[in-house]
DSSP file (Angstrom, degrees, kcal/mol; ACC not computed):
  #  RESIDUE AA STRUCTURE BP1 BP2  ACC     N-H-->O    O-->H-N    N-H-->O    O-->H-N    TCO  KAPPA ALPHA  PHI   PSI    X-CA   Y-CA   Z-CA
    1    1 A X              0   0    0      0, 0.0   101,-0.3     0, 0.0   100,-0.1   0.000 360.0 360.0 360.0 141.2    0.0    0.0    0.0
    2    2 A X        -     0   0    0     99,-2.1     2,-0.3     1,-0.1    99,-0.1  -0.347 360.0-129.6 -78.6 152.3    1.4    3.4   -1.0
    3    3 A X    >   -     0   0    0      4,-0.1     3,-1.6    -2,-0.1   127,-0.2  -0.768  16.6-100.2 -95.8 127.0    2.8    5.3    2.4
    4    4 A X  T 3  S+     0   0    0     -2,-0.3   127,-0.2     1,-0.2     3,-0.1  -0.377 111.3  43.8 -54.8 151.2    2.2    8.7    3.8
    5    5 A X  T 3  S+     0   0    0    125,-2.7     2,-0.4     1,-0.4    -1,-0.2   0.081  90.9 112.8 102.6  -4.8    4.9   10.7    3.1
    6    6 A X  S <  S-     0   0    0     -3,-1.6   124,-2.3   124,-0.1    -1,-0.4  -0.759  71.4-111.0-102.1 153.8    5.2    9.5   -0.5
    7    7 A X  B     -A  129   0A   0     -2,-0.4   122,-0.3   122,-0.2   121,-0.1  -0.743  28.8-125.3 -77.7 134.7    4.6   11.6   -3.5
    8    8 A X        -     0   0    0    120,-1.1     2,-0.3    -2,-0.4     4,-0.1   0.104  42.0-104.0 -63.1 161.5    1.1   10.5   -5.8
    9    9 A X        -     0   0    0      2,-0.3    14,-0.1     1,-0.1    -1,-0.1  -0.766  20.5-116.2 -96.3 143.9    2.3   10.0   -9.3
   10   10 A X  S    S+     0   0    0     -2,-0.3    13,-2.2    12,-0.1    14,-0.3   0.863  99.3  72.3 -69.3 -45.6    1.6   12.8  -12.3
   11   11 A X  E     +B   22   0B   0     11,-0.2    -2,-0.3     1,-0.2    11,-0.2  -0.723  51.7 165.5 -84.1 132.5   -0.6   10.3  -14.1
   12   12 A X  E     -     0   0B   0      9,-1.7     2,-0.3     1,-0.5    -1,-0.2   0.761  40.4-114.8-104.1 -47.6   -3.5    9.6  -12.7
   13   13 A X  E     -B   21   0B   0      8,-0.6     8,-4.2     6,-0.1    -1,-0.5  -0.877  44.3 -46.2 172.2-154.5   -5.6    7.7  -15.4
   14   14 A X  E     -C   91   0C   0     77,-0.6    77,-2.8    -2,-0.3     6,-0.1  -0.973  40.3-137.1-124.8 143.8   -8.3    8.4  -17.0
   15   15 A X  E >   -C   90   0C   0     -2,-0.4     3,-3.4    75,-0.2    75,-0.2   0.173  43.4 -83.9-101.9 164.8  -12.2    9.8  -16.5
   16   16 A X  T 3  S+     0   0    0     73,-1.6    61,-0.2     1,-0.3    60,-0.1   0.802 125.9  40.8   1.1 -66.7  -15.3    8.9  -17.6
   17   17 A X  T 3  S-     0   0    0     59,-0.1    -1,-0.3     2,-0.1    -2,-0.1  -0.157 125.0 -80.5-112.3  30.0  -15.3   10.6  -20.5
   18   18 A X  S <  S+     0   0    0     -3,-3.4     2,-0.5     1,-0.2    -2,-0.1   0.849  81.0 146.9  72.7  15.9  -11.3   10.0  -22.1
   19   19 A X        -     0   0    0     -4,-0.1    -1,-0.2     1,-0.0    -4,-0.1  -0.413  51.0-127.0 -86.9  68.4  -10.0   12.4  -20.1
   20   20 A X        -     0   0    0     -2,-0.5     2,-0.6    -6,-0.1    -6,-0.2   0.664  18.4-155.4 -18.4 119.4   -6.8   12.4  -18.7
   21   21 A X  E     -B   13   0B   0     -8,-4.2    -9,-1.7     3,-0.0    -8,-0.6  -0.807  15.9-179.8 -92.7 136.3   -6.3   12.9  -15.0
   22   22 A X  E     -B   11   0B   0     -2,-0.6   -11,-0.2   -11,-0.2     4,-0.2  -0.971  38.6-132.4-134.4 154.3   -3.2   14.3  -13.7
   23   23 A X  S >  S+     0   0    0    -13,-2.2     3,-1.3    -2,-0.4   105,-0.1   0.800 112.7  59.5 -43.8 -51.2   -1.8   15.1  -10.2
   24   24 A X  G >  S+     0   0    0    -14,-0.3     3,-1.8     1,-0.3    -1,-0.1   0.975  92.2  77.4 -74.4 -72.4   -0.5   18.8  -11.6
   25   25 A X  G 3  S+     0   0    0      1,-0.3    -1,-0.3   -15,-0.1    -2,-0.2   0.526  98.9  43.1  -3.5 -47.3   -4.8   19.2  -12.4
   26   26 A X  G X  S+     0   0    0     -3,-1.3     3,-1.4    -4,-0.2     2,-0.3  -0.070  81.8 156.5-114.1  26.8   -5.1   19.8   -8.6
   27   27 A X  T <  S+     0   0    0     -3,-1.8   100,-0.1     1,-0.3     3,-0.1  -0.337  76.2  14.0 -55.4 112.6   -2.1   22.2   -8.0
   28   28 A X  T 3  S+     0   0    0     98,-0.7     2,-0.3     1,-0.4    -1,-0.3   0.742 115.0  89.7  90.8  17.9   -2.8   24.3   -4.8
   29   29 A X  S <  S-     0   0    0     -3,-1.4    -1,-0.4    97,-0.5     2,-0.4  -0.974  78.0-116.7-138.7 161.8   -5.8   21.9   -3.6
   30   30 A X  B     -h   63   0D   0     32,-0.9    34,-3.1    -2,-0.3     2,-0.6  -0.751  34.1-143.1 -74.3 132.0   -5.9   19.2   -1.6
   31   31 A X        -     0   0    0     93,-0.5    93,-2.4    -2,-0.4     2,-1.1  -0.861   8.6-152.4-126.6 138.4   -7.1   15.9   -3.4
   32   32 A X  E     -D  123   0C   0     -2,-0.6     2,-1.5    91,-0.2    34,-1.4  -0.589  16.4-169.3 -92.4  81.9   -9.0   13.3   -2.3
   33   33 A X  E     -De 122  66C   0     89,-2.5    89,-0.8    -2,-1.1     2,-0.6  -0.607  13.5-172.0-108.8  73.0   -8.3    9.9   -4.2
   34   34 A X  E     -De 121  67C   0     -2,-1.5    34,-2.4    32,-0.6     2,-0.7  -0.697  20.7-165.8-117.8 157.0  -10.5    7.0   -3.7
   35   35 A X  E     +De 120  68C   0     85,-3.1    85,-2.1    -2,-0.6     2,-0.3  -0.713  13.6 165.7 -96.9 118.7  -10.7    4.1   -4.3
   36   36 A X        -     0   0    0     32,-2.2    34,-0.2    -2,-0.7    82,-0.1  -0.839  38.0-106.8-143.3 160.8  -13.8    1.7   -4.1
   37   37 A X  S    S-     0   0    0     -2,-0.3    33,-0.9    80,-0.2     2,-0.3   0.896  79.5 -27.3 -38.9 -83.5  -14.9   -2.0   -5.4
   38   38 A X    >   -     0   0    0     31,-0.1     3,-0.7    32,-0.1    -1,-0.2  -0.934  67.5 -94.0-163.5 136.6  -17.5   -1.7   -8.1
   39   39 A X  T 3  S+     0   0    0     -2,-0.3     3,-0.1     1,-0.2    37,-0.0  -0.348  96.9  23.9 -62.2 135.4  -20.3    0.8   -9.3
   40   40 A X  T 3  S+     0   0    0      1,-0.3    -1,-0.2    -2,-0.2     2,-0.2   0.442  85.8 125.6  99.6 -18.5  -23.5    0.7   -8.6
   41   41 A X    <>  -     0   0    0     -3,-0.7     4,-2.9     1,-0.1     3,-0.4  -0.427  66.3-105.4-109.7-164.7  -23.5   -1.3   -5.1
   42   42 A X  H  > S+     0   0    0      1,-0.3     4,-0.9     2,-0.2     5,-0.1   0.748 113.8  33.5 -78.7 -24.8  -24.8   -0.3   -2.3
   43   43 A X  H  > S+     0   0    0      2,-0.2     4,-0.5     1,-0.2    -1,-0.3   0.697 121.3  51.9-108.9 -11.6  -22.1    0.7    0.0
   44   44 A X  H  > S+     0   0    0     -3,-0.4     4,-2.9     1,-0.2    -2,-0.2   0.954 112.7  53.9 -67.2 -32.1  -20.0    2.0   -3.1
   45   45 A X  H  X S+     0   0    0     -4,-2.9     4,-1.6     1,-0.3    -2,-0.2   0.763 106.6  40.6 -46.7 -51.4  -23.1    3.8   -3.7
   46   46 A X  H  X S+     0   0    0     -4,-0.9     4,-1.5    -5,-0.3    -1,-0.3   0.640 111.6  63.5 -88.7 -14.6  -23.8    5.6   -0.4
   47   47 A X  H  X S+     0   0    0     -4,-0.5     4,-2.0     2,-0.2     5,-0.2   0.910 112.2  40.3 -74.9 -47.3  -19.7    6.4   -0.4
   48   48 A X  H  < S+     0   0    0     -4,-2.9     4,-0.3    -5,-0.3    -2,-0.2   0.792 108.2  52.4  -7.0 -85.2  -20.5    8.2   -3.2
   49   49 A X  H >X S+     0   0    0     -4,-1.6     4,-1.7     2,-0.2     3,-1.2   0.884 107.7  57.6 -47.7 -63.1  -23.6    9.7   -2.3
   50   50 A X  H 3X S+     0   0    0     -4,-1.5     4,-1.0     1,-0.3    -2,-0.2   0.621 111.7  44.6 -69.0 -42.7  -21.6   11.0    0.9
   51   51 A X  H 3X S+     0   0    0     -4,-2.0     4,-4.0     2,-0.2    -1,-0.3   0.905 106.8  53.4 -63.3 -54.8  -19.3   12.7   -1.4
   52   52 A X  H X4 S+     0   0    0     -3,-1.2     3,-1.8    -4,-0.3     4,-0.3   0.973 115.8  44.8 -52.0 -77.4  -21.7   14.3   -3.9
   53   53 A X  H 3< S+     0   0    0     -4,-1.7     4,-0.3     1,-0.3     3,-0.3   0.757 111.4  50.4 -60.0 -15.4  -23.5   15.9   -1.0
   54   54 A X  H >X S+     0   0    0     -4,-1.0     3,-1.9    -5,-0.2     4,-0.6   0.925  88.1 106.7 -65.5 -46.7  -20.5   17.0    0.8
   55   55 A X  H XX S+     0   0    0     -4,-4.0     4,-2.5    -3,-1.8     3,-1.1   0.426  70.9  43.0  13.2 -82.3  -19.4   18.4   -2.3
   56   56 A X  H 3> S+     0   0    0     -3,-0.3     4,-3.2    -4,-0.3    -1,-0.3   0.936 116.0  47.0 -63.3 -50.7  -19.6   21.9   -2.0
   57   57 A X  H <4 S+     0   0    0     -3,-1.9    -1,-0.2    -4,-0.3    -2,-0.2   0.622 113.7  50.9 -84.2  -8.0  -18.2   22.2    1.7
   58   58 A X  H X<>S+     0   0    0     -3,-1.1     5,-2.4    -4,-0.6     3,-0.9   0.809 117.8  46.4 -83.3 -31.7  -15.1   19.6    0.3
   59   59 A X  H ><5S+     0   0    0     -4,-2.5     3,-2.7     1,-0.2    -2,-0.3   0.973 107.9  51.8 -52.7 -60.7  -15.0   22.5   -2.7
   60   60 A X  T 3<5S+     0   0    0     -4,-3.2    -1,-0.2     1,-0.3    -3,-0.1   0.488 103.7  56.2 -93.6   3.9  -15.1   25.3   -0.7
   61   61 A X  T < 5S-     0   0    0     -3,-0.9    -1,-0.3    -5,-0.2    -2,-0.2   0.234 125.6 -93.8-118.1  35.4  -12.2   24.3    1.6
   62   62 A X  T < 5S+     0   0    0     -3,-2.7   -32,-0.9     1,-0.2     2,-0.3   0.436  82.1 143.9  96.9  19.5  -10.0   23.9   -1.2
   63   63 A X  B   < -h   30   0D   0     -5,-2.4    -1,-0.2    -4,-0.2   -32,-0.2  -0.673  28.9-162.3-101.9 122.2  -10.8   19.8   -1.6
   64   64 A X        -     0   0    0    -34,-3.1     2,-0.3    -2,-0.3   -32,-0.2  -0.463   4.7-146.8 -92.2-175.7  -11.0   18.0   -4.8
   65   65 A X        +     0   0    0     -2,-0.2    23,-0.7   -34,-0.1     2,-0.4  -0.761  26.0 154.3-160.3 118.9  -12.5   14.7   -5.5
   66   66 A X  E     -ef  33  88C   0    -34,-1.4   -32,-0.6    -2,-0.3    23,-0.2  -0.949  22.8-156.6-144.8 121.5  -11.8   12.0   -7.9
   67   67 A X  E     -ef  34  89C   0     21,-0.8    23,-1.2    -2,-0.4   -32,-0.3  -0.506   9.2-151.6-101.3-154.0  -12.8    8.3   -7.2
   68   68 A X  E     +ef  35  90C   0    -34,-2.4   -32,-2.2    21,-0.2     2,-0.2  -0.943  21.8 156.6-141.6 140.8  -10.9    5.4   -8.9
   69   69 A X  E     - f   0  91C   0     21,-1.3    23,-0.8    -2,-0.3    26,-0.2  -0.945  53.2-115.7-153.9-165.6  -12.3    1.5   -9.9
   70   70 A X  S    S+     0   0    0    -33,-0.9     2,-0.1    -2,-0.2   -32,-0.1   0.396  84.0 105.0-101.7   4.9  -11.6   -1.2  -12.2
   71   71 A X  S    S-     0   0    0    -34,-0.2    21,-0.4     1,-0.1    -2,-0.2  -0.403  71.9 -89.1 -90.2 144.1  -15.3   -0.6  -14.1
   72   72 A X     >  -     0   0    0     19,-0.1     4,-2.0    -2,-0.1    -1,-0.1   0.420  27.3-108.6 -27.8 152.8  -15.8    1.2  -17.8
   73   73 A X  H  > S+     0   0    0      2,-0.2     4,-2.6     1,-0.1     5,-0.4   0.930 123.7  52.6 -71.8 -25.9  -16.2    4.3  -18.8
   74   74 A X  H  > S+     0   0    0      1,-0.2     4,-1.7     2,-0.2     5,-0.3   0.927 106.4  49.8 -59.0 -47.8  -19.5    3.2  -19.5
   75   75 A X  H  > S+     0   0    0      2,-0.2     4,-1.7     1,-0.2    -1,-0.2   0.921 115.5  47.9 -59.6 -40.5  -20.2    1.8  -16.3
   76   76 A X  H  X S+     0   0    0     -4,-2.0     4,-2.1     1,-0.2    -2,-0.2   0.730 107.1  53.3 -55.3 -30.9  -18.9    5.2  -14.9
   77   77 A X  H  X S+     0   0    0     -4,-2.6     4,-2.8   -61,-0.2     5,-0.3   0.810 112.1  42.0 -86.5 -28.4  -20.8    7.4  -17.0
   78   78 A X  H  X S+     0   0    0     -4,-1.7     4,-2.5    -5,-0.4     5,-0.4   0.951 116.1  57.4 -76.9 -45.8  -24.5    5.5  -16.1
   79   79 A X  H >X S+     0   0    0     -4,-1.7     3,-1.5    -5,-0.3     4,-1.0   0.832 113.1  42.0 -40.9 -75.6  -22.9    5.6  -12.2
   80   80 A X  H 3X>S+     0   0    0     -4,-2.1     5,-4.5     1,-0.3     4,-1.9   0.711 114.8  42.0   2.1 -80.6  -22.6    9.1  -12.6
   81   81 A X  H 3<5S+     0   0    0     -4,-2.8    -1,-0.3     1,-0.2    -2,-0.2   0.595 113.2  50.9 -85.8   8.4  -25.3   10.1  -14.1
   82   82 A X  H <<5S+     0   0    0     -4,-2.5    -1,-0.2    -3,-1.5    -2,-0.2   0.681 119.7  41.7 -99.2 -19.9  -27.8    8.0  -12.1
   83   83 A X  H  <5S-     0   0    0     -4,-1.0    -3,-0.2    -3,-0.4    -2,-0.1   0.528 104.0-129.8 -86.3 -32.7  -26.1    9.4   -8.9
   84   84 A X  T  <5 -     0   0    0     -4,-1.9     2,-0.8    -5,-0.4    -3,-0.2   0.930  36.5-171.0  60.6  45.3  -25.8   12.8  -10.2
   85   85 A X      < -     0   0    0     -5,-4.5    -1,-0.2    -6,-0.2    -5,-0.1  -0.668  24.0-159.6 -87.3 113.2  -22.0   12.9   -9.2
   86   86 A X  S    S+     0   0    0     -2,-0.8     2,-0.2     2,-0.0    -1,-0.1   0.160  74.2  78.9 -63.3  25.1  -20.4   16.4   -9.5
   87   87 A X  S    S-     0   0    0    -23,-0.1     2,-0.4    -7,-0.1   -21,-0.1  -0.687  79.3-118.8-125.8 153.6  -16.9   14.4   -9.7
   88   88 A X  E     - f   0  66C   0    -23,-0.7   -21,-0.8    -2,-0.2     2,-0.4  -0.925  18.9-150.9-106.2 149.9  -14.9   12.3  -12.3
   89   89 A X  E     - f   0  67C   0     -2,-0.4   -73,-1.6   -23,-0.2     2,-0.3  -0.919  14.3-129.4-109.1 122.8  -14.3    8.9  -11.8
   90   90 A X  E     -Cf  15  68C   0    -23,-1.2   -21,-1.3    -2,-0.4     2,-0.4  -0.699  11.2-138.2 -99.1 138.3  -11.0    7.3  -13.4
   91   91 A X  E     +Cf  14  69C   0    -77,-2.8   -77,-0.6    -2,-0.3   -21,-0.2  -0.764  27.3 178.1 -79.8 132.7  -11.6    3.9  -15.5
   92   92 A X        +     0   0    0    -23,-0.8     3,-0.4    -2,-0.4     6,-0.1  -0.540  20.7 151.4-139.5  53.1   -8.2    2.1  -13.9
   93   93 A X  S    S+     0   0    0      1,-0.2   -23,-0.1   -22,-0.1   -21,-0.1   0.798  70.3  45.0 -67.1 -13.5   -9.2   -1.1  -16.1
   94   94 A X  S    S-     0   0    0     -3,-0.1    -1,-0.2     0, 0.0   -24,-0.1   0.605 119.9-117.0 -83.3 -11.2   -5.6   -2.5  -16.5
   95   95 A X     >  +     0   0    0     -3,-0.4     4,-1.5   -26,-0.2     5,-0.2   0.862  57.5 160.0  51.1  32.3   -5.3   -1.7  -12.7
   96   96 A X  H >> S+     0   0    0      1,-0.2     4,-3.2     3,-0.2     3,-0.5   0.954  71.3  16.2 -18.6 -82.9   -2.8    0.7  -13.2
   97   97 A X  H 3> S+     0   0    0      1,-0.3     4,-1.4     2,-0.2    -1,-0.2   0.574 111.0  73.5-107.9   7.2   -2.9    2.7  -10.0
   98   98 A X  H 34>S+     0   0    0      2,-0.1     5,-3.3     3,-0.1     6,-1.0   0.833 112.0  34.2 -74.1 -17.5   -4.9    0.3   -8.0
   99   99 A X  H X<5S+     0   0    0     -4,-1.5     3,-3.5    -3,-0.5    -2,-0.2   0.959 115.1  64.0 -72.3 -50.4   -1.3   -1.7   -8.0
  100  100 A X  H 3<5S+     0   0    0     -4,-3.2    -2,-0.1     1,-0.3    -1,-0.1   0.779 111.7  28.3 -13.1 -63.8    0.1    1.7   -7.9
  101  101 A X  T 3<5S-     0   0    0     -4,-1.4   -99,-2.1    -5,-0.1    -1,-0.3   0.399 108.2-122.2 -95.8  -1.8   -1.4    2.5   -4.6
  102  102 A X  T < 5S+     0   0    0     -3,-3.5    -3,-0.2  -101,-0.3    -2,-0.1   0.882  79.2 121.5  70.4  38.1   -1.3   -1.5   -3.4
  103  103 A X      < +     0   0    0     -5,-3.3    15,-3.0    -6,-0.2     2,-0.2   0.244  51.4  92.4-108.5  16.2   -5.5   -1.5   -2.7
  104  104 A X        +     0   0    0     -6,-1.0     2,-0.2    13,-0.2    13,-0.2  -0.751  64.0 137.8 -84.1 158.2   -5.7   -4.6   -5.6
  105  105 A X        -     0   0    0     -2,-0.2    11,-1.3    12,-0.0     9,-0.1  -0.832  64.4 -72.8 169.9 151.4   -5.5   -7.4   -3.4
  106  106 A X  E     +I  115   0E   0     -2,-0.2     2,-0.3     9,-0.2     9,-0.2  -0.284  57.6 173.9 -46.6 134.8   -6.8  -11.1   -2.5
  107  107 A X  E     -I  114   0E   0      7,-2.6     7,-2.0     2,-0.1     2,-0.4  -0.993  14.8-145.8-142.8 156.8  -10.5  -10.5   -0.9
  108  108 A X  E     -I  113   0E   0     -2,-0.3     2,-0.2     5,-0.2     5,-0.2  -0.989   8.5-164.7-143.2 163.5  -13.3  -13.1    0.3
  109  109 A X  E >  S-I  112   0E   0      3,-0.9     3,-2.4    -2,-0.4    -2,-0.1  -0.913  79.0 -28.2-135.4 139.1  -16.6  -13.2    0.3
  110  110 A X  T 3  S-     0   0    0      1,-0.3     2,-1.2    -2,-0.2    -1,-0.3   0.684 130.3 -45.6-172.3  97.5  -18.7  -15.7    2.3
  111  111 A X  T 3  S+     0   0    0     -3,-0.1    -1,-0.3     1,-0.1     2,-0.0  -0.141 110.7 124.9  64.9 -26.0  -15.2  -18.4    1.8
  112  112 A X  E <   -I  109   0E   0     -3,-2.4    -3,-0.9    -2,-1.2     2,-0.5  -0.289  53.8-151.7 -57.4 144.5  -14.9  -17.5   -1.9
  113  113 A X  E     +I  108   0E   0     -5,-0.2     2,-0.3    -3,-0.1    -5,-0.2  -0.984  34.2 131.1-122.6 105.5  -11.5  -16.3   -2.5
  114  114 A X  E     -I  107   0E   0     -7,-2.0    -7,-2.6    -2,-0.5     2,-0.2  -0.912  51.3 -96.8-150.2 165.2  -10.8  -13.6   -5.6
  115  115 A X  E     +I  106   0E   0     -2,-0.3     2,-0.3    -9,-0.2    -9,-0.2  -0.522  48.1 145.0 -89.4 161.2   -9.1  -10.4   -6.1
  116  116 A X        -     0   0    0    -11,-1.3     2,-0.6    -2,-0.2   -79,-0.1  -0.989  49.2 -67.1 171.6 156.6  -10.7   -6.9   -6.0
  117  117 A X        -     0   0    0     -2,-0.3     2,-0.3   -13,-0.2   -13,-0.2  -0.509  44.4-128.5 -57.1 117.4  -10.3   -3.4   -5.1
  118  118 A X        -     0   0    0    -15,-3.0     2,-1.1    -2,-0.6   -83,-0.1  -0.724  28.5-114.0 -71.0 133.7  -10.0   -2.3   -1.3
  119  119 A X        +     0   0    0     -2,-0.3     2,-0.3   -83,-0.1   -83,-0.2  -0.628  61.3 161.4 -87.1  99.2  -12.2    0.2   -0.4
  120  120 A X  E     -D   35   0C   0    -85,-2.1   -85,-3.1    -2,-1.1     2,-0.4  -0.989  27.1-158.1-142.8 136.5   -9.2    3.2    0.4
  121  121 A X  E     -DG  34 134C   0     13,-1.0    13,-2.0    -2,-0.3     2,-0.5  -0.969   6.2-166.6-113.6 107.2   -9.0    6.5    0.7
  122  122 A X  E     -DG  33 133C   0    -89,-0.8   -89,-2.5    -2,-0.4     2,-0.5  -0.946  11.8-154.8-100.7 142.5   -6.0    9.2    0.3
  123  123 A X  E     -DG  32 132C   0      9,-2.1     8,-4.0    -2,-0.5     9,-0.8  -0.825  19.4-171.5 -74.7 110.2   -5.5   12.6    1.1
  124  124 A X  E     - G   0 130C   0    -93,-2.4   -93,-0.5    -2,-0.5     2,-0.3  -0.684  13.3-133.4-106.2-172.8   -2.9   14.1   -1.0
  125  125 A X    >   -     0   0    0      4,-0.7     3,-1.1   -95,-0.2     4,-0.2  -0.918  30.2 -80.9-124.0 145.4   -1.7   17.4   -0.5
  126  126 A X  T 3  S+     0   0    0      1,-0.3     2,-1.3    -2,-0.3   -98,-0.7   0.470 132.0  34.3 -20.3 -83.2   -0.8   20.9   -2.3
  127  127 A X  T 3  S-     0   0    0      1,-0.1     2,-1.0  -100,-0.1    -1,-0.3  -0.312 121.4-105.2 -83.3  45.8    2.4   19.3   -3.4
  128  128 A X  S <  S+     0   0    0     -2,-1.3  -120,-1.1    -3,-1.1     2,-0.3   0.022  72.7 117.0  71.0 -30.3    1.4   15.8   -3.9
  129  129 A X  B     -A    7   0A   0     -2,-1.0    -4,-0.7  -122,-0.3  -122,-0.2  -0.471  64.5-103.4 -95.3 159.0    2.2   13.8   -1.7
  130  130 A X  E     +G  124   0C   0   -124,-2.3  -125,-2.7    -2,-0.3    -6,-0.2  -0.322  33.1 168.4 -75.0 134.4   -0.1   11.7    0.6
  131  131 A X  E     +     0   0C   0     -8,-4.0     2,-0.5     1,-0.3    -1,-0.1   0.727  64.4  38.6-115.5 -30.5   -0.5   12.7    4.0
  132  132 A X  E     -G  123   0C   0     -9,-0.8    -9,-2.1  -129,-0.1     2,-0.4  -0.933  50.6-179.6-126.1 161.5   -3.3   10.5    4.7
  133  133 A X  E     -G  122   0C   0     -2,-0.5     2,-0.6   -11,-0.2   -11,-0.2  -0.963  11.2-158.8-148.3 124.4   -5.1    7.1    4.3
  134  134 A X  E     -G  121   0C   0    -13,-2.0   -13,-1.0    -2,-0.4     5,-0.1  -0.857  17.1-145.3 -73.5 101.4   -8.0    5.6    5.3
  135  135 A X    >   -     0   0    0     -2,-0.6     3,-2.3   -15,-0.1     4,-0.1  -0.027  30.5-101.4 -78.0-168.6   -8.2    1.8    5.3
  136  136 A X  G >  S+     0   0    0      1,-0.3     3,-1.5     2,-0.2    -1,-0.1   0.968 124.6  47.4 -66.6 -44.3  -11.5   -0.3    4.4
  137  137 A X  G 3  S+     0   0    0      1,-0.3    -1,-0.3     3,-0.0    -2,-0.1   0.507 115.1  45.9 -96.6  33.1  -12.2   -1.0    8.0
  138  138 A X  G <  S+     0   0    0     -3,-2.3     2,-0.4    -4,-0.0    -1,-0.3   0.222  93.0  87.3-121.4  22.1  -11.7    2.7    8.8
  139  139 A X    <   -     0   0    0     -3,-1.5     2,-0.4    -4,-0.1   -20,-0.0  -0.864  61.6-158.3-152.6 127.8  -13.8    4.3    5.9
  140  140 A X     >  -     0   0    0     -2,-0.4     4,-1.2     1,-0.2     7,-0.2  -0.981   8.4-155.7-115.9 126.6  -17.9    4.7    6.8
  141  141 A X  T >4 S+     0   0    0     -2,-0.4     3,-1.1     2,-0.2     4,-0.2   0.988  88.3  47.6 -69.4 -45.4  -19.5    4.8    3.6
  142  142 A X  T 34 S+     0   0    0      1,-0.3     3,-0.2     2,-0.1    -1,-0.2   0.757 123.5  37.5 -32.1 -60.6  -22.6    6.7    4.6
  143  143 A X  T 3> S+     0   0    0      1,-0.1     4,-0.9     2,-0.1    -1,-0.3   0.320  85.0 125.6 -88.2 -20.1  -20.4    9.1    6.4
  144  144 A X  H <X S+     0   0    0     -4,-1.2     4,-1.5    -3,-1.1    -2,-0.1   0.421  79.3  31.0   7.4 -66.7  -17.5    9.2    3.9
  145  145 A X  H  > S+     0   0    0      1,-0.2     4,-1.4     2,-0.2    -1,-0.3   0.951 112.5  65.7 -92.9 -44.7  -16.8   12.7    3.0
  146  146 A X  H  > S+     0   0    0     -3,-0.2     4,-1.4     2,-0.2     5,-0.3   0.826 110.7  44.3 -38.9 -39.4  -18.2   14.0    7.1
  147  147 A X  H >X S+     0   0    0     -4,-0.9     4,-4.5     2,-0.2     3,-0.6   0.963 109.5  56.5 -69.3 -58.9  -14.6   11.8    8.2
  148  148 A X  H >X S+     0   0    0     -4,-1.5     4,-2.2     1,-0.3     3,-0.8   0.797 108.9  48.6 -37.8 -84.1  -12.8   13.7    5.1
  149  149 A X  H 3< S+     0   0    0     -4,-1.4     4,-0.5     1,-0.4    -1,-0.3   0.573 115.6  36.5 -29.7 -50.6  -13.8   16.9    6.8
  150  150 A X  H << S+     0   0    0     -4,-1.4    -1,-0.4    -3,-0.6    -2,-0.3   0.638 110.1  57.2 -98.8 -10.8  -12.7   16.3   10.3
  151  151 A X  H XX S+     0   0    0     -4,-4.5     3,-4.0    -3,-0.8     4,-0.7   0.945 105.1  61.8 -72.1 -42.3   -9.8   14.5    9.7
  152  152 A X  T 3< S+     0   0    0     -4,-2.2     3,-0.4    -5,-0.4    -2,-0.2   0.688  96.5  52.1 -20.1 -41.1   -9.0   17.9    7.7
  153  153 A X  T 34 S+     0   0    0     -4,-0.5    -1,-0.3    -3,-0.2    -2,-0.1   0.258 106.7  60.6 -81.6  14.0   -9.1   20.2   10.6
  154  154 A X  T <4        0   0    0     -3,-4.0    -2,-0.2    -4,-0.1    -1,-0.2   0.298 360.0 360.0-137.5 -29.4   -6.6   17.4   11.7
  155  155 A X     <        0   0    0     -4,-0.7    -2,-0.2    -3,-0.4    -3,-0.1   0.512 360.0 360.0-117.5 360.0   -3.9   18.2    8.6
């Protein structure tokens, strides 16, 4: 898993819509870079949510927001627009920066054993580098962007 104290890479991937994301894109903000399972279910869904409506008050203290999965752009764009997320979402299907950031990883579900995305959260900082991370079992989806916010008054 990538380490506080390390610098974010200039490439981030790419959005929805075939846009390159870059690190330099959020010079002089703070950026919020997470990463979550799969569109469309329930608890990526409410992480989301948590985000959208936080929105303005992560904007207006100088906080971007971009989340990451391994799903389409197509799958991103219906997420989107079915969510009504002010945000872009990077298609990471090669799993680029989920190895990047070490949240690809062996997971189970009820004994089943497969790989998948860990639901993780960094904070990077005006100059790139991560100052914080939030692991899966520290990350309330519901609540998501309200944790973003006070750990903020924290950095």
């Amino acid at each position: 898993m990538q380490l506080v104290g390390t610098k974010a890479p200039e490439i981030l991937g790419y959005d929805q819509n075939g846009q390159q994301i870059k690190l330099s894109d959020f010079a002089g903000q703070y950026l919020v870079l997470y990463f979550y399972p799969k569109d469309s279910t329930s608890g990526c869904t409410a992480e989301a949510c948590s985000f959208r409506d936080g929105y303005e008050e992560l904007r207006r203290r100088g906080i971007a927001v971009v989340g990451v999965s391994v799903d389409s752009a197509a799958s991103h764009q219906k997420f989107i627009a079915k969510n009504e997320l002010p945000f872009s979402l990077i298609t990471d299907t090669e799993h680029t920066l989920v190895d990047h950031f070490g949240v690809w990883a062996e997971k189970s579900t009820y004994g089943r054993k497969y790989m998948g995305t860990l639901r993780t959260t960094f904070i990077i900082n005006r100059e790139g580098i991560i100052e914080k991370v939030f692991s899966p079992k520290e990350i309330k989806t519901s609540s998501h962007a309200a944790q973003i916010l006070a750990e903020m008054e924290n950095i």
